[in-house]
N, C-alpha and C positions, 0 to 999 in steps of 0.2 A: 631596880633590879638590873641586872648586868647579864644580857645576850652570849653565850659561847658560839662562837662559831667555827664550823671544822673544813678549812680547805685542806686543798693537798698537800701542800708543805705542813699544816699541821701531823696530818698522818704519817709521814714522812720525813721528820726533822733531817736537820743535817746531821748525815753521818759521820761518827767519827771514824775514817777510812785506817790510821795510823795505830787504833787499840790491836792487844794483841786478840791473836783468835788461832781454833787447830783447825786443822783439815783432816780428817780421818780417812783410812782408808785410801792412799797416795802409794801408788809403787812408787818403791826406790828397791832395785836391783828387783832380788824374784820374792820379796817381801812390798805386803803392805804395808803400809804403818801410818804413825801423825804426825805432818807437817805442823807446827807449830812457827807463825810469822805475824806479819798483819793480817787485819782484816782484808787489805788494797793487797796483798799481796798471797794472802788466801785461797780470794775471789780469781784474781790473774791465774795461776797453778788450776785451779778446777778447771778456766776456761780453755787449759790446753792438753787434757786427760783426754783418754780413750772414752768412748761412752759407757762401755761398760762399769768402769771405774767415776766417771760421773754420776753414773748410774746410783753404784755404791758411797758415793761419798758421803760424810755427815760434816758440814761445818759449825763452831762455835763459837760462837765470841766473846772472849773474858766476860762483857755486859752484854745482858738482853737488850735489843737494839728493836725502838720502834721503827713499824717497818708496817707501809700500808692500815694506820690504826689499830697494828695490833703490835703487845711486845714478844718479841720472838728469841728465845734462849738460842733455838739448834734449826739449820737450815737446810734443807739436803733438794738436791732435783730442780725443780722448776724455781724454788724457793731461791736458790742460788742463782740462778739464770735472770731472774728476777732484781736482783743482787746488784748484777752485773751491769742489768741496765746503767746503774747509778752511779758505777766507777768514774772517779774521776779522770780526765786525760793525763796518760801516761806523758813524764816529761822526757 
């Protein structure tokens, strides 16, 4: 018999930072709307919103993306901040 075992990189795989993914809920001009880019560049735009628009935002990404042992379709708030931990350094 064959042992699983779950660290944190298990719960966690590496992210694919480069799929695509929306940002919902993004002004541009006196409209909200959905940014549609990467996921690394997604995550970046959220982390320079107003909070109130943080607040509101809903992120997605083409694929549910495991994330803390669980898969996660839509990410919005903490979930995203969370996120952001993980970004890779900007070059």
């Amino acid at each position: 018999m064959v042992e699983a075992t779950w660290n944190d990189e298990a719960k966690t795989p590496e992210i694919d930072w480069k799929a695509s993914a929306a940002l919902q809920n993004v002004p541009r001009g006196s409209e909200d709307l959905t940014e549609v880019t990467s996921l690394e560049g997604a995550v970046r735009a959220w982390l320079v919103l107003d909070a109130k628009h943080r607040a509101n935002a809903l992120l997605t990404p083409d694929k549910p993306i495991l994330f803390d042992g669980a898969s996660m379709e839509h990410f919005s708030g903490k979930g995203i901040a969370a996120l952001a931990e993980h970004l890779p350094d900007s070059q």
